[in-house]
C-alpha positions in Angstrom: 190.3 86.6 283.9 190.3 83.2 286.1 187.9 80.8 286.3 186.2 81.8 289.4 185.9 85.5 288.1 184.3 84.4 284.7 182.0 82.2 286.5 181.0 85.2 288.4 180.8 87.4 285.5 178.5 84.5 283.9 176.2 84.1 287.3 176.0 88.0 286.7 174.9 88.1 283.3 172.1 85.4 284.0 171.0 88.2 287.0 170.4 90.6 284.4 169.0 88.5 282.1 166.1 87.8 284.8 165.9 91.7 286.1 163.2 94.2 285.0 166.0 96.6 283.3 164.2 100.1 282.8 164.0 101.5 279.4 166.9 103.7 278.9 169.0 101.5 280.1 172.3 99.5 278.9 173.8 96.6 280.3 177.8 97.2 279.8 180.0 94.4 278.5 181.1 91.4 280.6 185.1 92.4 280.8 183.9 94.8 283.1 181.8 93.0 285.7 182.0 95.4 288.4 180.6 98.0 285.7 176.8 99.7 286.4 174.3 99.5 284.2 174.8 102.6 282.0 171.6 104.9 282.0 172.1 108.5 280.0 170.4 110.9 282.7 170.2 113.5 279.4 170.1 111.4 276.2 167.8 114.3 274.2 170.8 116.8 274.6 172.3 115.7 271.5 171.3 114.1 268.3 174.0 111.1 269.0 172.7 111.0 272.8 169.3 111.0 271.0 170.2 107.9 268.5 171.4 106.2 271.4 168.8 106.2 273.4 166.3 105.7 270.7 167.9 102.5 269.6 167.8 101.1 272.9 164.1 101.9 273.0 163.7 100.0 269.6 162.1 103.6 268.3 163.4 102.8 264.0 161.4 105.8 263.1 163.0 108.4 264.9 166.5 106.8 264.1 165.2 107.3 260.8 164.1 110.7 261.0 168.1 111.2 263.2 170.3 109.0 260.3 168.3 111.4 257.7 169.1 114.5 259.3 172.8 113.9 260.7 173.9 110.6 259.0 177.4 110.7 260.7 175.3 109.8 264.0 175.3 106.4 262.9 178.8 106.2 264.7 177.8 107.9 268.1 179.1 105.9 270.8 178.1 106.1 274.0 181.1 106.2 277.3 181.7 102.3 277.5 182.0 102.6 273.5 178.8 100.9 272.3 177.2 102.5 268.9 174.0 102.3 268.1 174.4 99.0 266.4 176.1 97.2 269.6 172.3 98.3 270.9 170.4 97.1 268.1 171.8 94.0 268.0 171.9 93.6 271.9 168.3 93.7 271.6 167.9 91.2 268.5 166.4 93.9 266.5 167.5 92.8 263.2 165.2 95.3 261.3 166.7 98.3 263.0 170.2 97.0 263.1 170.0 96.4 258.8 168.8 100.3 258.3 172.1 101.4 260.6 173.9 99.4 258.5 172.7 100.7 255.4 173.7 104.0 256.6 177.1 103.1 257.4 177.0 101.8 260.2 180.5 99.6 261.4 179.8 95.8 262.1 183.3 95.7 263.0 182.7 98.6 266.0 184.9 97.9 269.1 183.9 99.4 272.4 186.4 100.4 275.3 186.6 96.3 276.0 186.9 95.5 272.0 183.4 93.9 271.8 182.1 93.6 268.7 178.2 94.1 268.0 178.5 90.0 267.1 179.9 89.8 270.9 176.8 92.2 271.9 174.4 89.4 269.9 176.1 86.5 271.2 175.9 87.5 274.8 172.3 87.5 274.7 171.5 84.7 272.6 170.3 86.9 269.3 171.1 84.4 266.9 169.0 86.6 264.0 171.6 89.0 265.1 174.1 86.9 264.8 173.6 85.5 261.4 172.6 88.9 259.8 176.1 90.6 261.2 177.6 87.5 259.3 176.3 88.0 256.1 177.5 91.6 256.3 180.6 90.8 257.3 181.4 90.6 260.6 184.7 89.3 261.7 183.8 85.6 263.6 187.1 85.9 265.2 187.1 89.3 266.9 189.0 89.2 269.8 188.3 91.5 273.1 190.8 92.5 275.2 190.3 89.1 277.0 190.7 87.3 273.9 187.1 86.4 274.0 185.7 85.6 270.7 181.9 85.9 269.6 182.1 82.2 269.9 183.5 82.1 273.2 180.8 84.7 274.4 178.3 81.9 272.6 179.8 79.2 275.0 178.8 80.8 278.3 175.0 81.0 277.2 173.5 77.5 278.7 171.1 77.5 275.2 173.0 78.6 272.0 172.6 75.6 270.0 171.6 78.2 267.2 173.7 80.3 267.5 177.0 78.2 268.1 175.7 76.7 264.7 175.4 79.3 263.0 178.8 80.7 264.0 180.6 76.6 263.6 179.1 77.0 259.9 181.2 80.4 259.2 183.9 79.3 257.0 186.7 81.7 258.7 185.5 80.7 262.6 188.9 79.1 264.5 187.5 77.5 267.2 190.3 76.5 268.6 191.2 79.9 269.5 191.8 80.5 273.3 191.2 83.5 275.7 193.4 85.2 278.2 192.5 81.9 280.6 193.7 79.7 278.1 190.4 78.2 277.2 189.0 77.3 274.1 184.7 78.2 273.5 184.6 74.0 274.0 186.1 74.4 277.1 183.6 77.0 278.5 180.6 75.2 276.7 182.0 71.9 279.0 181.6 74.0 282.0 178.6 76.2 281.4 176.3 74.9 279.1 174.1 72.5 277.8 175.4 72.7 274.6 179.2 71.4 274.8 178.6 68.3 272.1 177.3 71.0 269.4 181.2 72.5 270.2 182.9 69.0 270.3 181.4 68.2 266.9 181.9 71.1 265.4 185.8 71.7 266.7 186.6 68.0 265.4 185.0 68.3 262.0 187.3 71.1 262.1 190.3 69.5 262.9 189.3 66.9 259.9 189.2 69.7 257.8 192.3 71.5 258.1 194.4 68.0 258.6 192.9 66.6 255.5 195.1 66.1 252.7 193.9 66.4 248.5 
């Protein structure tokens, strides 16, 4: 992805961000710009279509009543490869993305694109998400298939001083790790955000850390 693309696919994510998005509906992951917004025209056919859609609709009792009676539905994915906890978390609902994870529930999923549910937190700005998906273990350094990490993902959000600190304070982040356009989450931060001295700080006490000597 250049520079002029991922700007684009930035401007688009701020559209959506600002549009009246039905219930029902799921916005699909920014590697795939040109991609509609998903919307299951039959999501009661199944108990995973069902778990899906009732996740998205922040409904904890019926994914409840679905994880009680068919516990494997935990791992339903949907076609762009998002489970039920890439929703939960998209929609900062920490209390509904705990009781997936108590059932088994993967905080490592990767959809088609390799998004994580962190990336699905970080590209909305969920830092409850964020630091909950931490504590259970989510990898800080997943990659997607455009070598975006959760912290790069943080970067193009204009206000993720939160977040970025709550991902800077993870003791395995590597924020010197660069996408496919050679950039690092600083760089982005430079360009899109508000936020780049939270990234500047953070990457040098880095640099201090690894360089420094016993």
């Amino acid at each position: 992805m250049d520079s002029d693309s991922e700007n684009d696919s930035i401007d688009q994510l701020e559209e959506f961000r600002k549009a009246n998005i039905k219930p029902g509906m799921f916005v699909s992951g920014w590697e795939d710009p040109n991609d509609e917004i998903y919307e299951d025209e039959d999501p009661h056919s199944t108990l995973e279509r069902k778990i899906l859609w009732a996740t998205n609709e922040g409904k904890i009792d019926i994914v409840r009543t679905i994880l009680n009676a068919k516990p494997s539905c935990v791992h339903a994915k949907d076609d762009d490869g998002y489970t039920p906890l890439h929703r939960a978390c998209y929609n900062n609902n920490v209390e509904l993305a705990q009781l997936l994870i108590q059932y088994g529930a993967d905080v490592n999923a990767l959809t088609n694109f390799k998004w994580t549910p962190l990336h699905s937190s970080c590209q909305w700005s969920n830092s409850k998400c964020v630091a909950m998906l931490l504590q259970y273990g989510a990898n800080v350094n997943s990659r997607t298939d455009g070598d975006q990490t959760p912290l790069h993902i943080a970067a193009s959000v204009s206000n993720c001083r939160e977040m970025a600190m709550t991902l800077m304070l993870n003791p395995g982040v590597e924020p010197h790790l660069t996408n496919n356009s050679k950039e690092t989450a600083a760089d982005i931060a430079r360009r899109t955000g508000l936020t780049f001295p939270v990234f500047e700080m953070a990457h040098s006490a880095f640099v201090d850390n690894v360089n420094r000597i016993d």
